[in-house]
C-alpha positions in Angstrom: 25.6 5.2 -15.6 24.3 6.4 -12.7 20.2 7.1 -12.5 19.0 10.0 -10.9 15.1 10.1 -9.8 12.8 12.9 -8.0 10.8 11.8 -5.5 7.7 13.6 -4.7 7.1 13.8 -0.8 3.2 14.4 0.7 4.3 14.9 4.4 0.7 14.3 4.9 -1.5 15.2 8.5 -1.2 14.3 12.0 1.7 12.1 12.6 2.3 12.5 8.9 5.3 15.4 9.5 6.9 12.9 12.2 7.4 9.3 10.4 8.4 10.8 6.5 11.2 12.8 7.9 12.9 9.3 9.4 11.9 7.7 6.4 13.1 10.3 4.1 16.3 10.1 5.9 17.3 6.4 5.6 16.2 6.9 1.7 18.6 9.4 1.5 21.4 7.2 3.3 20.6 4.4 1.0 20.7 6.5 -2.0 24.3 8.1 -0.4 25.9 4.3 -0.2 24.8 3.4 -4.0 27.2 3.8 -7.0 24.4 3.1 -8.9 21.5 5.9 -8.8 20.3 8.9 -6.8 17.0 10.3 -5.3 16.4 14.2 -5.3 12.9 14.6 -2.7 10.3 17.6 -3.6 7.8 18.7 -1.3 4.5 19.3 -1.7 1.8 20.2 -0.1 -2.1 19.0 0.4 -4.5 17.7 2.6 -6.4 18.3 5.8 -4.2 20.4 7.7 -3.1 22.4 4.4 -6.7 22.9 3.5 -7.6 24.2 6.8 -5.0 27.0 6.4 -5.6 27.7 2.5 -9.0 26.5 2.2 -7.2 24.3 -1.0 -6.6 20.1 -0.2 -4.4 19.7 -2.8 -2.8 22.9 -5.4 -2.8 22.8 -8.9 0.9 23.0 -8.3 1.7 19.9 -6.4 -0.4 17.7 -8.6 2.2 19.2 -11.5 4.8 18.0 -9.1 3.7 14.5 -8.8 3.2 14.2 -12.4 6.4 14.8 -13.0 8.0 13.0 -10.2 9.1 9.4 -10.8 7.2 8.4 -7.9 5.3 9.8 -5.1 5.7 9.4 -1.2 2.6 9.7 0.8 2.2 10.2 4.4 -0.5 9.8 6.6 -3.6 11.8 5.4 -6.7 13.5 6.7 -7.8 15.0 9.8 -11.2 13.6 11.4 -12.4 17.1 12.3 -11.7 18.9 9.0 -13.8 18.7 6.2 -15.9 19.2 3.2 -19.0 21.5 3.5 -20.7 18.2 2.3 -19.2 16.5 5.2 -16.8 14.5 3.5 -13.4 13.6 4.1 -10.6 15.0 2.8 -8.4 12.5 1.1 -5.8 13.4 -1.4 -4.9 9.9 -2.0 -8.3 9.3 -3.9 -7.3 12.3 -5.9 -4.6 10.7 -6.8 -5.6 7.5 -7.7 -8.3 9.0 -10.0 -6.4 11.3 -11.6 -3.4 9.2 -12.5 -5.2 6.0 -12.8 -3.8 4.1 -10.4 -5.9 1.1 -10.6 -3.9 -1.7 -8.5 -3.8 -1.0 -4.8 -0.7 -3.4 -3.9 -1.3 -4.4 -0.2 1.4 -6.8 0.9 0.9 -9.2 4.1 4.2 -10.3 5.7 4.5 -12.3 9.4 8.0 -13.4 10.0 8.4 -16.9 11.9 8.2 -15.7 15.5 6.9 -12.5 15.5 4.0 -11.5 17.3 0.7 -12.0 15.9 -3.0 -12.3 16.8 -3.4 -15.9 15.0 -2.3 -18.7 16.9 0.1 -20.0 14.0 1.7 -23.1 14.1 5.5 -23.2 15.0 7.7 -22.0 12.3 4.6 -20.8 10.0 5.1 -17.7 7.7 2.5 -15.9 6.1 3.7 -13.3 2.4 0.9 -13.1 0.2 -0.3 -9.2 -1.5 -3.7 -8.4 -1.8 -4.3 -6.6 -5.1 -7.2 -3.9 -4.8 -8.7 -1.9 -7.4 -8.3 1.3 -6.8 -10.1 3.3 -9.2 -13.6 2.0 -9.5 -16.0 -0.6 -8.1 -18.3 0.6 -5.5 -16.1 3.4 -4.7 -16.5 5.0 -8.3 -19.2 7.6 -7.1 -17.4 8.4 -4.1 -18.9 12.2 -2.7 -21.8 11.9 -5.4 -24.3 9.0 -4.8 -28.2 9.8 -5.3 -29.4 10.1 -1.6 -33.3 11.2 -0.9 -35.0 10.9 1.8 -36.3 7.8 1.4 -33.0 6.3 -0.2 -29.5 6.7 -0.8 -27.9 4.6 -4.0 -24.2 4.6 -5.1 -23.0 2.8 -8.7 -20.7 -0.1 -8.5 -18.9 0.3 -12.0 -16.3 -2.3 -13.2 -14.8 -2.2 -16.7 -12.6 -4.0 -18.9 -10.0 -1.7 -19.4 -9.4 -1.0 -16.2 -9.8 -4.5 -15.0 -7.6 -6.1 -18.2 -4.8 -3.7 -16.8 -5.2 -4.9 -13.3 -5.3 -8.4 -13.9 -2.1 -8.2 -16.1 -0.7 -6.6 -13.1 -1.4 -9.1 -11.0 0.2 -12.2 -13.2 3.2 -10.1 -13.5 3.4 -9.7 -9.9 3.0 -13.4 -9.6 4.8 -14.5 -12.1 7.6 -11.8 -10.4 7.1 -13.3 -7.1 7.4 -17.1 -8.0 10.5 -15.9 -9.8 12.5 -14.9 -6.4 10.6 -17.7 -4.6 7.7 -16.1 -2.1 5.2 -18.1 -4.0 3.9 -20.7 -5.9 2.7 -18.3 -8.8 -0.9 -18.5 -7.7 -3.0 -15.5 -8.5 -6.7 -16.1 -6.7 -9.3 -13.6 -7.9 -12.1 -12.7 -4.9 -15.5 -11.8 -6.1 -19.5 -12.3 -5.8 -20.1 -13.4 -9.2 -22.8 -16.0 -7.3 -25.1 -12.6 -6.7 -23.8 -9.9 -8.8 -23.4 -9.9 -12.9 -20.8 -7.1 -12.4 -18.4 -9.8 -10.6 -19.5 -12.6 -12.7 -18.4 -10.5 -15.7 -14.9 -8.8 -13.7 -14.6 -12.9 -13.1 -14.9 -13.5 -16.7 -12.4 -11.4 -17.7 -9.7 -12.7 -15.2 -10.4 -16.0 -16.8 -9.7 -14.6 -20.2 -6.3 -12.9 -19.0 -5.2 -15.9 -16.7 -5.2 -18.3 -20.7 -2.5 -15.7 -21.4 -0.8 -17.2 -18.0 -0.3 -21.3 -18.7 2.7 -21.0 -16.2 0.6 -19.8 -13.3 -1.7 -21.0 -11.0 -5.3 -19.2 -11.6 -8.5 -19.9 -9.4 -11.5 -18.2 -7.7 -13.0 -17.1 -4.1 -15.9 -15.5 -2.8 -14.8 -12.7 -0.7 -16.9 -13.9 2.5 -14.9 -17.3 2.2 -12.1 -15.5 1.2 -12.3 -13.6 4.9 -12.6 -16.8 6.8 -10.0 -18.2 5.0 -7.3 -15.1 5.9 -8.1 -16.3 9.4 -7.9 -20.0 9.0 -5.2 -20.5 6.8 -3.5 -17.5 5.2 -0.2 -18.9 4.3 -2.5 -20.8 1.5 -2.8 -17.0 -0.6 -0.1 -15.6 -2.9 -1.7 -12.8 -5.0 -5.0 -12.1 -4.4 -7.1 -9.3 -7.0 -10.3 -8.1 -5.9 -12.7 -5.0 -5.9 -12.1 -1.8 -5.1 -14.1 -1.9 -1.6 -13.5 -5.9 -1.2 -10.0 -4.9 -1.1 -10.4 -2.2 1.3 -12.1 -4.3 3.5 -10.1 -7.4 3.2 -6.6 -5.2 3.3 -7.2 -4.4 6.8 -7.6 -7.9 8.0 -4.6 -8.7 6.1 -3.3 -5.6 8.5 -4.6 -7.1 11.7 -3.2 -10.1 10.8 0.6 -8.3 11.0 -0.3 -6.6 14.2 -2.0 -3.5 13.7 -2.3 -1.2 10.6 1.3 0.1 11.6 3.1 -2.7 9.7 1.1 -2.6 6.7 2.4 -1.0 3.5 0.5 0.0 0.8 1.4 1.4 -3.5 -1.9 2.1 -5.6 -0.1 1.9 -9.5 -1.0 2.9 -12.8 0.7 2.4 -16.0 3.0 5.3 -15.6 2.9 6.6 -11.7 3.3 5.2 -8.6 2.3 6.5 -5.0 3.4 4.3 -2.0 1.2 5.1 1.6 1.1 3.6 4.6 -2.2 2.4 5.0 -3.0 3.3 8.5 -4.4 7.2 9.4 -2.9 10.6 10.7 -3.5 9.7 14.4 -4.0 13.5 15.5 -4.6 12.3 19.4 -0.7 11.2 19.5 0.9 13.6 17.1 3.6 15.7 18.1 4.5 12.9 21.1 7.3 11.3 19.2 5.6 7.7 19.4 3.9 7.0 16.6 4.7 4.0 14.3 7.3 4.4 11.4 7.5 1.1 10.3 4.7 1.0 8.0 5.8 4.3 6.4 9.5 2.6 5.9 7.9 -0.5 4.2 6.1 1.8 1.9 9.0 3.3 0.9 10.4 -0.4 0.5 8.0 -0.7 -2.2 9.1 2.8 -3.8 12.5 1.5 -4.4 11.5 -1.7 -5.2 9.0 -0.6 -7.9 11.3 2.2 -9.3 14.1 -0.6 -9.8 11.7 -2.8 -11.7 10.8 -0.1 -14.1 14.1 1.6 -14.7 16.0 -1.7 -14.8 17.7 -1.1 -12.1 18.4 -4.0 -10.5 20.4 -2.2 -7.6 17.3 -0.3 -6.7 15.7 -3.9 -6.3 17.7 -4.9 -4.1 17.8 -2.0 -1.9 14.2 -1.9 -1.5 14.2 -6.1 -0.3 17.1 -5.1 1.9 14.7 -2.2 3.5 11.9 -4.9 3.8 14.3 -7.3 5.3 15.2 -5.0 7.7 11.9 -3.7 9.2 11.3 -7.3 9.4 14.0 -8.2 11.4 13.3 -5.4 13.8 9.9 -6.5 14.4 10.6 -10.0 14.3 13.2 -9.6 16.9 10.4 -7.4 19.1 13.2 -5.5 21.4 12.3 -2.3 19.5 8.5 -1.5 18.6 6.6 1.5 19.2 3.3 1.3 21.5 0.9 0.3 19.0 2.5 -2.8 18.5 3.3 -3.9 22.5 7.1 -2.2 23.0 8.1 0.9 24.2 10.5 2.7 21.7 9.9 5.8 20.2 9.7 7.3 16.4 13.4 7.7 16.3 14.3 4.3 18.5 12.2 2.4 15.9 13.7 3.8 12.7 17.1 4.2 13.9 16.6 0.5 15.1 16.1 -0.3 10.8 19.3 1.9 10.3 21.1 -0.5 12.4 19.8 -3.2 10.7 20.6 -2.1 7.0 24.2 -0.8 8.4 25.4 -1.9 11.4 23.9 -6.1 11.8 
């Protein structure tokens, strides 16, 4: 029987508009050639551009409609001149997160044998390992309301074993997942501080207890500064790494610098029940509206979306659909004859994503 799912769609700011509507088009074409489910898009609206016109970031009404959606598509968000009276940013992704719990921030790190990179690989090397970043609290949990006087500022790093029993169950799944279709040994590698701070010392202590539940899997430990020199040195050595809420965010856009550039880097924060998948890079107001901005990252994300959904809903046609998208922005980068700007080339928003078309359809 066919399965029918409603995808809510966050157009987003900035180049936002210009890199869901290709994406949201080869979805659609996907969805078109399957016998075996369907995808219905809602929009909604939030976030800088929305609030500047409203003076609302993100209606009571389109958080109903990502509740109820089976996942949620999220472009680029946030405009650097628009914001709060308190001067913060405006960044409807962290609503998100907070209000659905979406504790594990899934940031995949993929470089193809051949393709263009800033480490000076050895021939033939590949590099697939996901960063796993709390999402919902660490040092970000008093985000817009840290104690600041004039002689101090303080903010509350808070970690706690519900959230951080869900996340590490995530992240042996994912292993365990991954070893499964053979992109890794079925190591899981948590980064922390636990030599300075009691908070990682105890978030270490309950990876430990989770990883007994785990005999099958590989389990170990990293300090996150070691951790960074290592992503440089030798990052085909990582297969799932779980950290922090701002390790991760830190650490994530290494692993994107590693790719190339924050335009191949794909990003899904999940809870128990909700999904939203993001590219991780920013609205890039100074080229909107040109046509050239990067789609790829958007079309991994949505990669994710279909991979995730299939997982859930047992659908393992959904599964493959989603690797079959990966595959294919791969291939086009790997190849190099069709990359935007930002990552060397000269093609377009359309050249780039019609070059994935070609590659899902045509190749």
């Amino acid at each position: 029987m066919i399965q029918t799912f409603e995808i809510a769609v966050f157009e987003g700011d900035g180049i936002g508009p210009e890199i869901t509507e290709p994406c949201v088009d080869i979805l659609r074409r996907m969805a078109d050639a399957s016998p075996d489910y369907e995808l219905s898009f809602t929009e909604a609206a939030a976030g800088a551009a929305h609030y500047a016109k409203t003076g609302e970031s993100f209606p009571e009404s389109s958080m109903a409609t990502a509740r109820r959606a089976d996942a949620i598509l999220l472009s680029a968000m946030g405009l650097p001149d628009v914001r709060y009276p308190d001067g913060t940013e405006i960044s409807p992704q962290i609503d998100l997160r907070k209000a659905l719990n979406l504790f594990a921030g899934v940031r995949p790190v993929t470089v193809k044998a051949g393709q263009k990179t800033p480490l000076n690989l050895p021939a033939g090397t590949e590099i697939d390992f996901v960063l796993i970043r709390e999402s919902t609290e660490g040092l970000f949990f008093t985000q817009g309301s840290g104690e600041v006087s004039q002689d101090e500022a303080r903010e509350t790093l808070r970690i706690t074993r519900e959230v951080s029993e869900n996340l590490f169950r995530f992240a042996f799944d994912l292993a365990k997942t991954r070893k499964a279709a053979g992109r890794g040994p079925g190591r899981v590698t948590c980064v922390d501080k636990a030599n300075v701070f009691r908070a990682f010392a105890f978030f270490r202590e309950l990876f430990d207890a989770e990883a007994k539940n785990h005999p099958d899997l590989i389990a170990d430990h990293a300090y996150v500064d070691a951790t960074a020199l290592w992503m440089v040195q030798k990052p085909w050595s990582f297969d799932v790494m779980v950290t922090e809420n701002m390790f991760g965010d830190i650490l994530s856009d290494l692993g994107a610098g590693l790719m190339g550039g924050l335009g191949l880097a794909p990003s899904a924060d999940i809870g128990l029940e909700h999904a939203v998948f993001q590219p991780c890079h920013g609205s890039a107001p100074d080229i909107a509206g040109q046509g050239v901005a990067n789609p790829f990252a958007m079309i991994l994300s949505a990669a994710m979306m279909l991979e995730w959904l299939g997982h859930k809903h047992d659908n393992s046609a959904m599964v493959k659909d989603g690797t079959r998208l990966r595959d294919a922005v791969e291939d086009v980068v790997a190849r190099g004859e069709t990359l935007t700007a930002d990552l060397g080339g000269e093609a377009g928003t359309g050249q780039a994503a019609a070059a994935v078309l070609d590659a899902l359809f045509v190749t």
